[in-house]
C-alpha positions as a Markdown table, in Angstrom:
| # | Residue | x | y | z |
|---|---|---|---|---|
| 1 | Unk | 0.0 | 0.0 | 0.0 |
| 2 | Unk | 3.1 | 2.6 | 0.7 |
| 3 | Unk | 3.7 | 2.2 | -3.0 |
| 4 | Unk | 0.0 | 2.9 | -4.0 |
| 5 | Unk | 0.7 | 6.0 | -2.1 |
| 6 | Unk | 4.0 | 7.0 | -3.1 |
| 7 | Unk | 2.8 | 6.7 | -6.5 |
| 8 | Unk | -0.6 | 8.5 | -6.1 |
| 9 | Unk | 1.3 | 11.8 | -3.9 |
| 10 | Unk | 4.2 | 11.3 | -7.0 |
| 11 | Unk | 1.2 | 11.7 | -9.4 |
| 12 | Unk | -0.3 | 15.0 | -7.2 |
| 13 | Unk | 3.4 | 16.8 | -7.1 |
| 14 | Unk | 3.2 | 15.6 | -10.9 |
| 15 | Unk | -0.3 | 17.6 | -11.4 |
| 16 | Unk | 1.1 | 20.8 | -8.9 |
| 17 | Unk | 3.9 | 21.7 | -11.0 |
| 18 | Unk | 2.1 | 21.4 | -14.6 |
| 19 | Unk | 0.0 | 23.7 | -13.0 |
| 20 | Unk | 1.9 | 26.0 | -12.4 |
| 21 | Unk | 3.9 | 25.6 | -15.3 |
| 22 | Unk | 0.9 | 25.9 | -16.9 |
| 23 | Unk | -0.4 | 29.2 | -15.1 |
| 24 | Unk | 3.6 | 30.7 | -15.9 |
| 25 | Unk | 3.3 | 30.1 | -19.1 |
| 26 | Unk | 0.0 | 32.5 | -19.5 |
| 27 | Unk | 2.0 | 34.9 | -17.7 |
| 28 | Unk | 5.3 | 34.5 | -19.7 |
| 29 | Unk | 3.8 | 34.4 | -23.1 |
| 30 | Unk | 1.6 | 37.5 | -22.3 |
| 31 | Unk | 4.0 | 39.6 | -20.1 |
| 32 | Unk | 1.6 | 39.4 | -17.7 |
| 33 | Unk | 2.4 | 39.3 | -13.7 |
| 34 | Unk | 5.9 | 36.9 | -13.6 |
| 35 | Unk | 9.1 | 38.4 | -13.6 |
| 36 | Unk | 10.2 | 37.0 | -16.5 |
| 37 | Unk | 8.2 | 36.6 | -19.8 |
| 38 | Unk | 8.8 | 36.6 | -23.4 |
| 39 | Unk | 9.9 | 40.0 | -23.5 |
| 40 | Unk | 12.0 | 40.7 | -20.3 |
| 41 | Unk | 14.3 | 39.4 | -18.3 |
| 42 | Unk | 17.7 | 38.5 | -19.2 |
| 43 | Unk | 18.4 | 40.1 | -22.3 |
| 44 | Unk | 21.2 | 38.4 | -25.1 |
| 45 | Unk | 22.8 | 39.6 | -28.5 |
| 46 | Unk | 20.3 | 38.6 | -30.7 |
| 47 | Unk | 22.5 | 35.5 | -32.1 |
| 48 | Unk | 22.6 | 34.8 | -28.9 |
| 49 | Unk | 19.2 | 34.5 | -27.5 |
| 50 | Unk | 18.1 | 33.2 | -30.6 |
| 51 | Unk | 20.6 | 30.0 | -30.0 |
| 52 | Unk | 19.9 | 29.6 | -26.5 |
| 53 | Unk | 16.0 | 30.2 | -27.0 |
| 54 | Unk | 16.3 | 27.8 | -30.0 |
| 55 | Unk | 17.8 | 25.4 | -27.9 |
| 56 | Unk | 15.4 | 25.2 | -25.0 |
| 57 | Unk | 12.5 | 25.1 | -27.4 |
| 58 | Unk | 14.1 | 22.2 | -28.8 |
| 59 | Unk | 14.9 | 20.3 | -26.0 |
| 60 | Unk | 11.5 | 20.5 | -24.7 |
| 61 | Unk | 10.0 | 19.3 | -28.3 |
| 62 | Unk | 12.2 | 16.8 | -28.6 |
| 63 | Unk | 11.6 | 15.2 | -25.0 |
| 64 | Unk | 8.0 | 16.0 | -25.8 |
| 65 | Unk | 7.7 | 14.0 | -28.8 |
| 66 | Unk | 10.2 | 11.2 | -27.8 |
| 67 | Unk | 8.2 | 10.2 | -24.8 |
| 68 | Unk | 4.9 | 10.3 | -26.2 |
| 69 | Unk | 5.9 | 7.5 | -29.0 |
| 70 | Unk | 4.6 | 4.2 | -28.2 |
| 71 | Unk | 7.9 | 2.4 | -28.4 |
| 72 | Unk | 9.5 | 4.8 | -26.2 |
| 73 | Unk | 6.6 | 4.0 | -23.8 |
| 74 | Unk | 7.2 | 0.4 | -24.2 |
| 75 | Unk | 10.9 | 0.6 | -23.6 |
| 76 | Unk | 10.4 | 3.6 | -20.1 |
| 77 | Unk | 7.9 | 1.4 | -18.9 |
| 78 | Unk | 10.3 | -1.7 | -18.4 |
| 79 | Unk | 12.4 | 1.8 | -15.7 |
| 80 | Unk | 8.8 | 3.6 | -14.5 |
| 81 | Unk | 6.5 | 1.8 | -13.0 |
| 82 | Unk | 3.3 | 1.9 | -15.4 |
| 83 | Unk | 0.5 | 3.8 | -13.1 |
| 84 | Unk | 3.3 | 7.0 | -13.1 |
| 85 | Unk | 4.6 | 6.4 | -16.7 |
| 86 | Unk | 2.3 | 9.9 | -17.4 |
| 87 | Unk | 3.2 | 11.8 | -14.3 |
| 88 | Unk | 6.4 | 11.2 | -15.4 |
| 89 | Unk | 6.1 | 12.7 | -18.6 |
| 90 | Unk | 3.9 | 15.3 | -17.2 |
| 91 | Unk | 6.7 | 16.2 | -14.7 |
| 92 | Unk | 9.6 | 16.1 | -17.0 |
| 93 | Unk | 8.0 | 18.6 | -19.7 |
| 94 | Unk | 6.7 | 20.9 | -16.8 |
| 95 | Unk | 10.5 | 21.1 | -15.5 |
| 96 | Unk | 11.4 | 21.3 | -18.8 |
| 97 | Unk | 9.1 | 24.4 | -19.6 |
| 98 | Unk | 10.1 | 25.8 | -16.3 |
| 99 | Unk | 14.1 | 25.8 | -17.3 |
| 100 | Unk | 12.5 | 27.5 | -20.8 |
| 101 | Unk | 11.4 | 30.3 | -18.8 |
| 102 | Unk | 14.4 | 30.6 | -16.4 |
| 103 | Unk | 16.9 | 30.6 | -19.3 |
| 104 | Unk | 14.8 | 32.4 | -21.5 |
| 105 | Unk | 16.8 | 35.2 | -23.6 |
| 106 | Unk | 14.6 | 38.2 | -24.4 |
| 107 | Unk | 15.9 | 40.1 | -27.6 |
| 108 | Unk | 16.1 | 43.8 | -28.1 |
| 109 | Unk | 14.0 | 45.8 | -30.7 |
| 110 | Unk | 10.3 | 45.8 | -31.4 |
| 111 | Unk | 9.1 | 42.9 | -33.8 |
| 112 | Unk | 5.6 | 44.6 | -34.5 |
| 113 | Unk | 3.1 | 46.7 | -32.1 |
| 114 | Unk | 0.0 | 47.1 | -32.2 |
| 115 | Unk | -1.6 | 50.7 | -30.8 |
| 116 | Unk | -4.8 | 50.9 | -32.3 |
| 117 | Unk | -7.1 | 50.2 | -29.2 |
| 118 | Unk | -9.3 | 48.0 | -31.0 |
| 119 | Unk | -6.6 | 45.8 | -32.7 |
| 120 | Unk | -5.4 | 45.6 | -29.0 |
| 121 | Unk | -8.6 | 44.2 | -28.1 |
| 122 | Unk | -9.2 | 41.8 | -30.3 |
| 123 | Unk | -5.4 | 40.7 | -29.8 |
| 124 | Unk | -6.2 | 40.3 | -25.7 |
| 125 | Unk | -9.2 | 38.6 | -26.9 |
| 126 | Unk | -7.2 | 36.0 | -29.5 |
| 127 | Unk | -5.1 | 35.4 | -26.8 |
| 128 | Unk | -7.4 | 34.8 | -23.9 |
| 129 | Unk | -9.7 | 32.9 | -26.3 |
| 130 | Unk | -6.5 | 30.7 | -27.3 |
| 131 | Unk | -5.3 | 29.7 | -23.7 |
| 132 | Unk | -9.1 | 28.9 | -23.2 |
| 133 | Unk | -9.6 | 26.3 | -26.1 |
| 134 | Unk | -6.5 | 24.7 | -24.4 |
| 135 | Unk | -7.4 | 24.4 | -21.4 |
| 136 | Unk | -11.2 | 23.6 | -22.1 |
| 137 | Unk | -10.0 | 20.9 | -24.4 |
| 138 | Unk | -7.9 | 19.1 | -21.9 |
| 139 | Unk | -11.0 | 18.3 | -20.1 |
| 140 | Unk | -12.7 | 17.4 | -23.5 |
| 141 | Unk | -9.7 | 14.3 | -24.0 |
| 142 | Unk | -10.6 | 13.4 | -20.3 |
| 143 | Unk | -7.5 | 16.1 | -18.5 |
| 144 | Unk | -7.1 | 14.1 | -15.7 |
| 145 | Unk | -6.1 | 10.9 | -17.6 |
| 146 | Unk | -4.1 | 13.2 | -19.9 |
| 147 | Unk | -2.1 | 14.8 | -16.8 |
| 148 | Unk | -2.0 | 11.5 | -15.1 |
| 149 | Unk | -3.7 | 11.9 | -11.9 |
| 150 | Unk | -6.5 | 8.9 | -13.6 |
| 151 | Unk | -3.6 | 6.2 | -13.5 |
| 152 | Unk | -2.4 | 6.7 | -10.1 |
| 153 | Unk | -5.7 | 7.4 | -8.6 |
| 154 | Unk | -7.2 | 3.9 | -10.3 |
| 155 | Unk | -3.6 | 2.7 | -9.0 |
| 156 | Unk | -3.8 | 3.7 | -5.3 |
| 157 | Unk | -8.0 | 2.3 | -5.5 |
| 158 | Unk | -6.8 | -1.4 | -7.4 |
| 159 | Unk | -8.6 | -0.6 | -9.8 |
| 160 | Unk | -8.2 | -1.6 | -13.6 |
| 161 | Unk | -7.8 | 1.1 | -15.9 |
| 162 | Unk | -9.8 | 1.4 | -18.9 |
| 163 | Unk | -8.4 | 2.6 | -22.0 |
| 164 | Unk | -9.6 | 6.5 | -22.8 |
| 165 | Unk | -12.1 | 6.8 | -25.4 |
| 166 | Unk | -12.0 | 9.4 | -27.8 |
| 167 | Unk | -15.6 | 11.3 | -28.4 |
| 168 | Unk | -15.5 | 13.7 | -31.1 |
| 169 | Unk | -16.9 | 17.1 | -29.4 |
| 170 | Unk | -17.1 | 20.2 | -29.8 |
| 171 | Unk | -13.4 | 21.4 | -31.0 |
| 172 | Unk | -12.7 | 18.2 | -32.1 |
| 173 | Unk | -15.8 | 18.1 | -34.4 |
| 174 | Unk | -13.9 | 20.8 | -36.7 |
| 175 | Unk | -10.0 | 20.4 | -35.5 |
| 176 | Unk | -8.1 | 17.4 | -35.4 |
| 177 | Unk | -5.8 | 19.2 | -32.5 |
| 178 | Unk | -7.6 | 21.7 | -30.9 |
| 179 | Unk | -5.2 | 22.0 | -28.0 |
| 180 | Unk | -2.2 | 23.2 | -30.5 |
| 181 | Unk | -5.0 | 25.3 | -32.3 |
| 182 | Unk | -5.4 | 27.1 | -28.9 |
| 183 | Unk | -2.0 | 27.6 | -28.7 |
| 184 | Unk | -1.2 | 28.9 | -31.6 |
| 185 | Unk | -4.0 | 31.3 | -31.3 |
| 186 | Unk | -2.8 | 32.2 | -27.8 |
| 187 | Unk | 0.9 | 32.6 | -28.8 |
């Protein structure tokens, strides 16, 4: 039963810092209450913050993409116990989004500006609109099997987990990835 714990608290720290990996990354892509964001902080050279900014974007789509194959699954699953194979994943690309924003370089110079006040509205309203077709669609793909809180929850109850079945709603009625749709609306 200590196990069945341990993996269910494992799975909550998991959950705790995507969220507020999650919640920074609001902040830091709209310069919005965190004191670093896309546009402040430690500043670089261009060629320089564009090669360490590459670089963390990188990292975190390559461990993003790696771990989310089925054979990598297969092979990580043999190290992690199964029931925190997602928290895992969920906790690796939080810390790696985290280390995004702490080594973030912002660059000099203004890329574009908007000062008409309605073209400022409707940008707040993209972006708002954005982080909210992510975050709603989480919960349409069942968020808390996605986030991994599911599988260590069923772990810590013994009880078998049932494969997630995809409904096609709302979003995913006209988009086949709504969730990178919200993002690039949001970014």
């Amino acid at each position: 039963m200590a196990g069945r714990i341990a993996a269910f608290l494992y799975g909550i720290l998991a959950y705790g810092i995507f969220f507020v990996a999650f919640l920074y990354s609001i902040g830091f892509v709209g310069n919005i209450g965190v004191p670093r964001s896309i546009d402040t902080g430690v500043t670089a050279p261009l060629l320089t913050a564009l090669l360490i900014n590459a670089g963390l974007l990188m990292l975190f789509a390559v461990q993003h993409s790696v771990m989310a194959r089925r054979g990598f699954k297969a092979w990580w699953t043999r190290l992690v116990p199964e029931p925190v194979e997602r928290s895992t994943y969920v906790l690796l690309s939080s810390l790696l989004l985290l280390l995004l924003f702490w080594q973030w370089r912002a660059m000099t110079g203004t890329v574009w500006s908007i000062e008409n006040p309605t073209g400022r509205l409707i940008l707040h309203a993209m972006f708002w609109g954005g982080w909210f077709i992510v975050l709603s669609s989480t919960f349409l793909i069942s968020h808390f099997d996605l986030f991994g809180l599911k599988q260590v929850t069923y772990y810590l109850r013994r009880k078998q987990l049932e494969a997630p079945q995809f409904r096609d709603s709302i979003f995913y009625k006209f988009v086949r990835n709504p969730l990178m749709l919200g993002f690039l609306i949001a970014f």
